[in-house]
N, C-alpha and C positions, 0 to 999 in steps of 0.2 A: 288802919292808917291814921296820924295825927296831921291836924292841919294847923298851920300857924297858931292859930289858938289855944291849941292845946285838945279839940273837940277831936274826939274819937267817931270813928263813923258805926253805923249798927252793921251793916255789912261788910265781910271781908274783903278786900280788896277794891272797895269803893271809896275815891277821896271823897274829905270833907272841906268844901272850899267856903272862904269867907267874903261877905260881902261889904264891898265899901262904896255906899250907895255914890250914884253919877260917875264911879271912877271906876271898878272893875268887880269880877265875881271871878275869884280862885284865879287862876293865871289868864284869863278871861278881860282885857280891858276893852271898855265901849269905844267906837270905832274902829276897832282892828280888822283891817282887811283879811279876805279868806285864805292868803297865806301866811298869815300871821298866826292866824289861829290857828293853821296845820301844825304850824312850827311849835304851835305851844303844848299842842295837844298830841302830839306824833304817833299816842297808839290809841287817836279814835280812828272810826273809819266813817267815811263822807256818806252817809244812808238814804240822801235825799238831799237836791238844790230845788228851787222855789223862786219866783219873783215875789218880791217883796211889796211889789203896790204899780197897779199897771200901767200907770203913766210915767211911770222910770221905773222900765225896763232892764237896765243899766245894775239896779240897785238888784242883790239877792240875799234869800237866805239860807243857811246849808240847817240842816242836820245831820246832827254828831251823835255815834254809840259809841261805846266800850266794848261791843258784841256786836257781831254782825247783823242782829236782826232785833235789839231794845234800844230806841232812841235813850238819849241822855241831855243832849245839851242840845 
């Protein structure tokens, strides 16, 4: 797979996303709510949510795979 830059990844079928720091990582922009990121990501699968910090509660974090069972993002 080629990523915007032109960077090939070492493994098949795995993107190579680029990073522009304070603003996004590969279709990934910071602050994007968790359906946003479903939207962006449509064939990971949600492997784990999490609180983010226990005084907001409110706030979380997911984990994303490519595979059912190898975290990625």
């Amino acid at each position: 797979m080629v990523s915007e830059a032109g960077e090939t990844s070492p493994e098949p079928g795995r993107p190579v996303w680029v990073l522009n720091p304070l603003e996004s990582i590969g279709p990934l922009h910071f602050g994007m709510s968790a359906d946003e990121v479903r939207a962006a990501l449509p064939e990971a699968f949600e492997l784990n949510r999490f609180s983010a910090d226990p005084f907001y509660p409110d706030i979380y974090g997911l984990q994303l795979g490519f595979h059912p069972a190898v975290p990625a993002v």
